[in-house]
Structures are given as C-alpha cells and as structure tokens.
C-alpha positions in Angstrom: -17.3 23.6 22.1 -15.9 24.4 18.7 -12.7 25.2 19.6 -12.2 21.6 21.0 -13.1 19.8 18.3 -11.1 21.9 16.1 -7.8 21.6 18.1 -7.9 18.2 18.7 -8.3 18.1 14.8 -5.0 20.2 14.0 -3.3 17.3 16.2 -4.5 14.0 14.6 -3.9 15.8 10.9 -0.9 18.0 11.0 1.3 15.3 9.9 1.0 13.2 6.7 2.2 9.4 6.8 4.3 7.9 4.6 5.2 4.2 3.2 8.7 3.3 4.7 11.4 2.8 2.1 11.1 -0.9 3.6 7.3 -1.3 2.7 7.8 0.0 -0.6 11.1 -2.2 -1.4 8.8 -5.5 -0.3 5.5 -4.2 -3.1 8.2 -4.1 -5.6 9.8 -7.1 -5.1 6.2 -9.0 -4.8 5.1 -7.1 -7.8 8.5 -8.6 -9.7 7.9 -12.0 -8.1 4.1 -12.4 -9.1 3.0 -13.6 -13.1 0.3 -14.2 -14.3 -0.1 -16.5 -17.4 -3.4 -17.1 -19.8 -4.0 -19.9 -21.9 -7.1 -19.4 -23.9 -9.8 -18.6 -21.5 -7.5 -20.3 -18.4 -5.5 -18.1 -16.0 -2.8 -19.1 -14.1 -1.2 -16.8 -11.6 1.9 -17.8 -9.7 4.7 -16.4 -7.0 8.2 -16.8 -8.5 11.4 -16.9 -5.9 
C-alpha cells in the first residue's frame, strides 16, 4: 500500500510551476497603474490608465 501512495506522489510533485512571463508582466503593470493617496486620516486608492 505504501508504494502507491508514494508513486502517485513523485508524479503530482516532480515538477515545480511557474508564473508565465505574461502573468507577471500584467502584476507589474497593475502594481504601476494602482495609487493610493492619504489625506489626514482619509484614503483614497485609485486605478490609473
């Protein structure tokens, strides 16, 4: 019984994922886009294009 559970292991986990370079361009373009401004104890957050 062990040696199923531990092969069908190896298979799900032998390979790491990765962020494509498109995922990663979009967060960094949102994270450019987005400010946040306070005034005294307000904040105002907003999407720029």
């Amino acid at each position: 019984m062990a040696k199923i559970y531990s092969n069908e292991v190896s298979e799900f986990y032998s390979k790491p994922t990765k962020p494509s370079a498109k995922t990663l361009k979009r967060i960094l373009d949102f994270s450019k886009a987005y400010k946040l401004v306070r005034y005294k104890d307000l904040e105002f957050d907003s999407i720029q294009n």
